[in-house]
Every structure is written in C-alpha cells, then in structure tokens.
LOVEX-665857 format. One record per residue (C-alpha): residue number from 1; z, y, x. Coordinates in pm, 1 decimal, always signed. Example, Ala and Ser with C-alpha at 12.3 -4.5 7.8 and 13.67 -1.06 7.14 Angstrom:
# residues 2
resi	up	north	east
1	+780.0	-450.0	+1230.0
2	+714.0	-106.0	+1367.0
# end
This chain:
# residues 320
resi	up	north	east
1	-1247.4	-4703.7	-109.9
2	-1146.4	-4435.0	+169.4
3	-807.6	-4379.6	+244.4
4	-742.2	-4050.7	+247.2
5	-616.8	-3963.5	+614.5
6	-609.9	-4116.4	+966.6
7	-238.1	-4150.5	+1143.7
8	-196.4	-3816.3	+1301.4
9	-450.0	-3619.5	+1163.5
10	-439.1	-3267.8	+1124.0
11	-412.3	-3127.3	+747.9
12	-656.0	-2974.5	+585.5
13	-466.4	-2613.1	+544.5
14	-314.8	-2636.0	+906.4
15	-649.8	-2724.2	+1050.0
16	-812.5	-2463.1	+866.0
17	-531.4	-2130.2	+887.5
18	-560.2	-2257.3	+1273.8
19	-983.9	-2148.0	+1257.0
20	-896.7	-1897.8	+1092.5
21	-633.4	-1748.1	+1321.4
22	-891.5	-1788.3	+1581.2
23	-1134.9	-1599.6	+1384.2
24	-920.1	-1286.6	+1364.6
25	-876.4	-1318.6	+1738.3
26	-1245.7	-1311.0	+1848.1
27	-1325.2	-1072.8	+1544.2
28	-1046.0	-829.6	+1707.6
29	-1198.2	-880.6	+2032.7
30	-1568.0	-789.8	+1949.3
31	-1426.4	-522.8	+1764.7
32	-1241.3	-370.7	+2102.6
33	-1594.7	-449.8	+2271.8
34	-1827.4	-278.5	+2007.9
35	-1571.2	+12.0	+2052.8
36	-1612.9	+83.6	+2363.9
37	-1982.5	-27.7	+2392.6
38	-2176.1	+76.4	+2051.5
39	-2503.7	+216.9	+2218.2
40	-2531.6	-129.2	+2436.3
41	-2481.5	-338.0	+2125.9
42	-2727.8	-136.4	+1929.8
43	-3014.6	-188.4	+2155.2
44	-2931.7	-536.8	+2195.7
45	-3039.6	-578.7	+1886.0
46	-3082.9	-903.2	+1719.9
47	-2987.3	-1074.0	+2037.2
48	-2615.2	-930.9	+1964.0
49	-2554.1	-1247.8	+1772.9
50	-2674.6	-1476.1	+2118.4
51	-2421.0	-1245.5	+2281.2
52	-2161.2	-1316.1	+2059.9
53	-2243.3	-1683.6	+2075.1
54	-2185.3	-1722.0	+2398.4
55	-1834.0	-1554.1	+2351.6
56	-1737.2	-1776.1	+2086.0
57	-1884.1	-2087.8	+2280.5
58	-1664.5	-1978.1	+2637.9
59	-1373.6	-1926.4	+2440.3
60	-1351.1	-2258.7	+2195.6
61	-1526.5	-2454.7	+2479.2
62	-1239.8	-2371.5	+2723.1
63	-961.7	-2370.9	+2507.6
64	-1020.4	-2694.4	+2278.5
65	-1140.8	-2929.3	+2606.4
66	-873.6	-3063.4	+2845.0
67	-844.3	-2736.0	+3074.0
68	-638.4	-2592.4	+2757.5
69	-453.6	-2913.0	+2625.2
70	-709.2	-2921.4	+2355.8
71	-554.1	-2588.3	+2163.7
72	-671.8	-2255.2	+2099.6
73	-466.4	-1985.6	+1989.0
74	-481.0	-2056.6	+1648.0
75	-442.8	-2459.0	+1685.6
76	-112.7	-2400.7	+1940.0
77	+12.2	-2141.0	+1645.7
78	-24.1	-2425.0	+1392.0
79	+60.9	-2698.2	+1574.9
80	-272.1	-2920.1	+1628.8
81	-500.6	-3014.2	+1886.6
82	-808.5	-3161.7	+1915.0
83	-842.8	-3512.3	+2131.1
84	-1082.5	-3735.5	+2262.4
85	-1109.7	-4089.6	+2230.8
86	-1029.6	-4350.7	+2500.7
87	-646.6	-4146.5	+2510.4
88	-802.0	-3841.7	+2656.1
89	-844.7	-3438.7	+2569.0
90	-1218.0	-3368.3	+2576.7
91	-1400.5	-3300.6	+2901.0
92	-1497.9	-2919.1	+2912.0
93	-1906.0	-3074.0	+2884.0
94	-1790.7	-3249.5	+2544.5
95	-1552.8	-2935.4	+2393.9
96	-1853.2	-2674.1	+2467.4
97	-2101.2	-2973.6	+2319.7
98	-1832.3	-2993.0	+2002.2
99	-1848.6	-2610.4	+1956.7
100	-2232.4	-2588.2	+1918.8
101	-2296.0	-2815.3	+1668.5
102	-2046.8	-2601.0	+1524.7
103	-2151.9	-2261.4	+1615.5
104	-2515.7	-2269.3	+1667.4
105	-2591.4	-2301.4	+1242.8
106	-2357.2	-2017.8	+1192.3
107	-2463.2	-1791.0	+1439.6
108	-2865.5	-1849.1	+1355.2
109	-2794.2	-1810.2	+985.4
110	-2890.0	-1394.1	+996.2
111	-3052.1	-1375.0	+1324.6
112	-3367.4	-1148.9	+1348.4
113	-3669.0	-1390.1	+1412.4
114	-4029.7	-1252.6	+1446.8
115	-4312.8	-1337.7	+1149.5
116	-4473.0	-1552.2	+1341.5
117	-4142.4	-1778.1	+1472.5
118	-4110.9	-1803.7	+1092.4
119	-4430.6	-1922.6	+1010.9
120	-4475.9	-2169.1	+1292.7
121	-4337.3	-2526.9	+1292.3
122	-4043.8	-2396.5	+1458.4
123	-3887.5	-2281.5	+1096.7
124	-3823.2	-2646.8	+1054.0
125	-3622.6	-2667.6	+1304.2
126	-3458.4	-2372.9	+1237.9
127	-3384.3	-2444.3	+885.4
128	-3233.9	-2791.1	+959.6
129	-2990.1	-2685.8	+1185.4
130	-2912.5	-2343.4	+966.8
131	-2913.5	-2499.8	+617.7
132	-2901.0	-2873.5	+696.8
133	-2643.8	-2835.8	+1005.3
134	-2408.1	-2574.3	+773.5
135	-2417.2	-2791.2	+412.9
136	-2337.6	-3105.7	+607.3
137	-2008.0	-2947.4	+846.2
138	-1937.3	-2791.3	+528.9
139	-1991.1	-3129.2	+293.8
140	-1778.0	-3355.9	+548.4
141	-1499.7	-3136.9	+641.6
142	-1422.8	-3132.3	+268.2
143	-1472.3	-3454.9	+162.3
144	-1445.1	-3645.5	+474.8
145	-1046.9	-3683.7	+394.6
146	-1033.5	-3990.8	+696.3
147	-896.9	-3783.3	+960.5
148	-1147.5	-3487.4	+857.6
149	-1369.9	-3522.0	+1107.1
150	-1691.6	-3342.7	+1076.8
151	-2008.4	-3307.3	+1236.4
152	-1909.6	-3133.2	+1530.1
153	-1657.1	-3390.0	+1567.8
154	-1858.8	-3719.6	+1501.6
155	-2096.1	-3602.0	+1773.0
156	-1844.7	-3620.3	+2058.6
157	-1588.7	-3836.4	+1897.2
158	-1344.9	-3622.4	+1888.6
159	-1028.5	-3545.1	+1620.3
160	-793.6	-3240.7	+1522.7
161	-481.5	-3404.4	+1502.1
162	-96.8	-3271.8	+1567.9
163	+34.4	-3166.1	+1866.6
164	+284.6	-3449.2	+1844.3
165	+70.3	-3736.9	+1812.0
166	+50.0	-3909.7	+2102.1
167	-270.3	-3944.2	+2280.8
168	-287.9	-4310.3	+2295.0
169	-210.2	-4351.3	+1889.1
170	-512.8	-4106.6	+1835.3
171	-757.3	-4351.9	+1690.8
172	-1105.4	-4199.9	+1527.9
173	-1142.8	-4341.8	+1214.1
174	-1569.8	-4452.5	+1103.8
175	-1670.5	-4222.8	+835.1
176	-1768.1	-4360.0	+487.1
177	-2121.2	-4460.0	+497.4
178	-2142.7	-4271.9	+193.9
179	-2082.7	-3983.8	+335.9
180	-2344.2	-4053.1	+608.7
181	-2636.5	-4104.7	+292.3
182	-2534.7	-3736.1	+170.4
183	-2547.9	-3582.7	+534.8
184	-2877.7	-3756.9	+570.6
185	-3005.5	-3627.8	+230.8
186	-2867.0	-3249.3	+273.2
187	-3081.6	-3281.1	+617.7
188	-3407.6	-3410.2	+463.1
189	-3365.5	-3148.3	+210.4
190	-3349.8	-2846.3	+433.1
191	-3596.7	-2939.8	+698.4
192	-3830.6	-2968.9	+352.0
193	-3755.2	-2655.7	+261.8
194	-3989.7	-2458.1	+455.3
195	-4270.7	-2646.1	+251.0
196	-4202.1	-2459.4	+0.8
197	-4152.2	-2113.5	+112.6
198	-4442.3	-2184.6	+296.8
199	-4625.7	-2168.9	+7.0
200	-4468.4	-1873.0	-192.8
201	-4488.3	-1661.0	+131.1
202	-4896.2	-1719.8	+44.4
203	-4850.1	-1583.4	-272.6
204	-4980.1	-1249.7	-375.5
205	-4645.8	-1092.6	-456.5
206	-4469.4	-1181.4	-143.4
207	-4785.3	-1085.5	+29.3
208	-4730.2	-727.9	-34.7
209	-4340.2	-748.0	+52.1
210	-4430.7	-874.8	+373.3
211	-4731.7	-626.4	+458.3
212	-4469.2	-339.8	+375.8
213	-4241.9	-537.3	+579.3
214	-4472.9	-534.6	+895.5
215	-4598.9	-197.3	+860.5
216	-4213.8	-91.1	+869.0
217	-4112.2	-313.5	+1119.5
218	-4374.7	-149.9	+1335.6
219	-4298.9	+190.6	+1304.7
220	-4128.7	+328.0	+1656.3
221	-3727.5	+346.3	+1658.8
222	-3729.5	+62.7	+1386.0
223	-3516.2	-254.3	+1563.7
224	-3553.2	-455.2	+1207.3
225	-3567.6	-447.9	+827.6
226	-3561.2	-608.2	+526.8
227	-3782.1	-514.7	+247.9
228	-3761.6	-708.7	-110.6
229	-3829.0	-581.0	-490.1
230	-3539.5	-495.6	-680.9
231	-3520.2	-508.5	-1116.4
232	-3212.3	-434.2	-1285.8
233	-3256.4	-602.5	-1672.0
234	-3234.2	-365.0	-1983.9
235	-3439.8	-240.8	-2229.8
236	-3659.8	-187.3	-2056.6
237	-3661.8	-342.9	-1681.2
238	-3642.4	-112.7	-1422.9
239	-3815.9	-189.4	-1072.8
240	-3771.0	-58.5	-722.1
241	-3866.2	-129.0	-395.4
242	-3540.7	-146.4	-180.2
243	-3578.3	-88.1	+183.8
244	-3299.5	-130.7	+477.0
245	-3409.0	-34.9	+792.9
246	-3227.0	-90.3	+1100.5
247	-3277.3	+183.9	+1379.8
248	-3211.5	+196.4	+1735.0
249	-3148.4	+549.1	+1756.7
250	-2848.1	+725.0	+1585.9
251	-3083.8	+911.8	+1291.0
252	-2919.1	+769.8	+968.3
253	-2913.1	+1154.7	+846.5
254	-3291.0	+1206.5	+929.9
255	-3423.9	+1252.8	+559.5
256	-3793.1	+1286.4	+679.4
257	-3755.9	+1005.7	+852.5
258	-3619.1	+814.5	+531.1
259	-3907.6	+939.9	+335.1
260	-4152.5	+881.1	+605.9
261	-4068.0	+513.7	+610.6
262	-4062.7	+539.8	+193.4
263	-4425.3	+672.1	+220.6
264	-4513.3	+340.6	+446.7
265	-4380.3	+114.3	+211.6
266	-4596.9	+262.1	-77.3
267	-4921.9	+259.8	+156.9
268	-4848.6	-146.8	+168.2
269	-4688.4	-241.4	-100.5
270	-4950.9	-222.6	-394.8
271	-4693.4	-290.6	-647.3
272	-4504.0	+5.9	-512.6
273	-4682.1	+281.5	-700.2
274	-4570.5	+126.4	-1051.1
275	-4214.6	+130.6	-991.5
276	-3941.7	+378.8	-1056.3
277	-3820.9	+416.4	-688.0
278	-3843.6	+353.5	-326.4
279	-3481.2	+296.6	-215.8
280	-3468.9	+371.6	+223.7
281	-3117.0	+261.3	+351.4
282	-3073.5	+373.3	+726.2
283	-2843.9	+179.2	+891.7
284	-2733.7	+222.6	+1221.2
285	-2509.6	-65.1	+1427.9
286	-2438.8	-391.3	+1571.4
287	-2398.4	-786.6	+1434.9
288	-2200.9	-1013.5	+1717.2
289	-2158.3	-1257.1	+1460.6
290	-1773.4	-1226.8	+1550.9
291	-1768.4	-909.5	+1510.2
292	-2021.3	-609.0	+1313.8
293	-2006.9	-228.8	+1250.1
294	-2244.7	-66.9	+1069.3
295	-2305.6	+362.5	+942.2
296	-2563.5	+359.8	+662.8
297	-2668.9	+631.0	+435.3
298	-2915.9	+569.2	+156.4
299	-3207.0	+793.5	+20.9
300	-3408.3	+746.6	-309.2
301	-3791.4	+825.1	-377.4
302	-3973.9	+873.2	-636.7
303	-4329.3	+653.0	-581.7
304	-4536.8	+924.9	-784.2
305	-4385.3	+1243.8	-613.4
306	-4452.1	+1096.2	-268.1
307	-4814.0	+986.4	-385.3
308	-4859.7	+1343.3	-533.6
309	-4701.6	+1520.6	-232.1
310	-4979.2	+1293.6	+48.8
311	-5273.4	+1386.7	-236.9
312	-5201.3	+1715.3	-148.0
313	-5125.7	+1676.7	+194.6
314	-5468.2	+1510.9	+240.6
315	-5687.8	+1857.4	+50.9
316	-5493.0	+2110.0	+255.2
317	-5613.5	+1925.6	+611.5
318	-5915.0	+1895.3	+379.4
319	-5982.0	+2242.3	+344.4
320	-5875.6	+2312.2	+726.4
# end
C-alpha cells in the first residue's frame, strides 16, 4: 500500500498553480515577442514551436537547477522548489535534462511533420514520446501521490518539495512498481499505435484526404494544412470537405484564392464531388507553443458550382 506523500513534498495544488503561474509568464512573453515580430514568426513556420522550445527549455532549465535555488517564478510565488538528491539543487545539465522529458512531448504534440517523416519508422518514435511520454507524466503526476514525482522527475532524481524543507531531509521516495507496469503499458501502447494508422492511412478513403492534402500542401504561399471530411448527423447526413490552410503571406481576404484551393481539393478528393460543400479556412499566424495568434476567415463552396464553373472554363479555352 502507498502512502500517500513523501516528508516535504510539494502539494498537488501548490505544485500545480506554481506551473501554471509559469505558464502565464512565458505565454505573456511570446505574446510581447509575436507582437513585435509577427512576419518572422509566420515564416518560421512549423519550426515556431522548436523556437518556442528552446525558450521554455532556457527558462525552466535555468531557473529550476541550482543557478536559481531550484525556483521559477511561479515555484518562489508558491513556495516550492525542486531538489536533487545527495542534499543538492540540480546541476544546470540535470534541470535542462528534467525539462525535456517534460517539454519535448508537449511541444511535438501539433508540430508540422512532412508525409514522408510520418510514414517512415520515425513515427514510432515520435508517437512514443508524444502519446506515450504525455499519458505517462500525465498518469504519474496524478496518481503517483509518494512525493509526486513524475517522469521528468524519476529521470534525474529529482523532487518538488517546499521551500522550507531542508535539503538534507529531501529524500526521493521509489515509486510503486505498479505504477511502473502502467507507464510501461501506456508506452507499448503508443509506440503500437502507428501499426494501425499505418494501415488505415492505406485505405481508400484516407487515400483521397491525403492526395487533396498533398496537392494543397503544394500549392505556392501554402506553409501547411489540414484537410479531413466533415458529416453533421440528421435526417439526412450532411457531408463536407473542410479545409484549413495555413499561408505565409497575409491573403486571408483573397476569395479567389479560397476558391482556387476549393477547386484543388475537388480535383483530388474523389469523394468531393458528392458532398454538399468545400469549406476553405485561411488562416494566417504563428504557434510558439507558449504562445499563438492566429486571423482566419472562412469561405464555403459549393462542389457542383465549382465543377460547373471549370466545365465551362475548359469549352471557352476550347473554342479559343
């Protein structure tokens, strides 16, 4: 039977209010940054989030390693710290170590990766460490109740406990092998995952979403997008083909540009001609993972007037 906390251990409302704190204070920060530099985040693109990374990484690296007393702004608010074992703060080497087995899941978890990154073996790795690194900090920071100490923290042997506690008392208590048999089976289960998608990406209905999604992709001022099939249940089901393309350029407004793009998904979708619209969202903006902004404005197609419209675009060059 566990007990249900180590002597000196952080709580689990101060420990989280202190993350949280922290949060706000990067979020406010990229926010002040994407300010003043919108156009460079733009065109950064999907390596906005590696930026932001590397932000997040300096800043809980520093402050949570011995250079800092162990406390960010959020943990000296609340009144916690994190320590080391051995009566010692963390090294700066084992604080930025700590912070990317916490950060790297997070910030991979919506990062742009190519087609073929996520058809190669490397989407195993990639969704261990976004699905299987993520449900396990998650899994053991809630039910871990010894001392909380999750993965980030079992990797360097480190512990969030008060700012009174004395360094020498600071004793990391062995997690629950119990606990260690779930982590194991949350990580078998996503690295399998990709088995499976594997598969279904094969099929012919995601075939067509990700044709569409290439040919849009492709098209020049397009950074990224997302293309899936919508149906909204009645009598009867109504389908559409929903669209979000991210641009590099400020041209949310463009409507022939919207319908352009609209006309491209119909060309590669075959499934596109039988449904009741062609949604094109044009979003223009930036994802730090601490911080986003995003301008969007949405446009809405009809499949048969923009088949009807190239029919007749095709007889008049025709005739020419």
């Amino acid at each position: 039977m566990e007990v249900d906390t180590a002597p000196g251990a952080a709580g689990f409302w101060r420990r989280s209010a202190a993350f949280l704190v922290d949060c706000l204070v990067l979020g406010m920060a990229g926010a002040l940054a994407g300010w003043a530099l919108l156009d460079v985040f733009v065109r950064m693109g999907g390596y906005g989030r590696l930026f932001g990374f590397f932000v997040a990484l300096t800043y809980f690296g520093v402050m949570n390693s011995v250079l800092c007393k162990g406390q960010t702004l959020g943990k000296r608010l609340l009144g916690v710290r994190v320590a080391g074992k051995d009566d010692a703060l963390l090294a700066l080497p084992q604080s930025l170590l700590r912070y990317s087995v916490l950060g790297v899941p997070f910030f991979l978890n919506g990062a742009q990766f190519d087609r073929d990154v996520l058809l190669s073996p490397l989407q195993y790795v990639l969704t261990l460490l976004i699905f299987g690194g993520t449900l396990s900090i998650l899994y053991l920071y809630l039910f871990n109740r010894r001392g909380r100490r999750s993965l980030h923290d079992l990797v360097v042997g480190s512990s969030v406990v008060t700012a009174q506690t004395p360094l020498a008392a600071v004793r990391p208590v062995p997690v629950w092998r119990v606990h260690l048999v779930v982590v194991a089976v949350l990580m078998i289960a996503a690295a399998a995952v990709p088995a499976f998608t594997g598969q279904l990406a094969q099929s012919d209905y995601f075939k067509d979403l990700l044709a569409a999604h290439e040919a849009v992709s492709a098209e020049p001022g397009v950074q990224s997008a997302r293309v899936v099939h919508n149906t909204v249940f009645g009598t009867p089901n109504v389908e559409s083909v929903v669209a979000q393309v991210n641009l590099s350029e400020r041209r949310i407004d463009d409507k022939a540009l919207a319908e352009h793009l609209a006309r491209v998904v119909l060309a590669n979708d075959k499934k596109a001609a039988a449904m009741s619209a062609i949604h094109v969202t044009l979003v223009y903006g930036y994802d730090l993972g601490i911080a986003s902004s995003w301008r969007s404005m949405g446009y809405q197609f009809a499949p048969k007037a923009l088949a009807a419209a190239g029919e007749s675009d095709a007889a008049a060059r025709s005739r020419k």
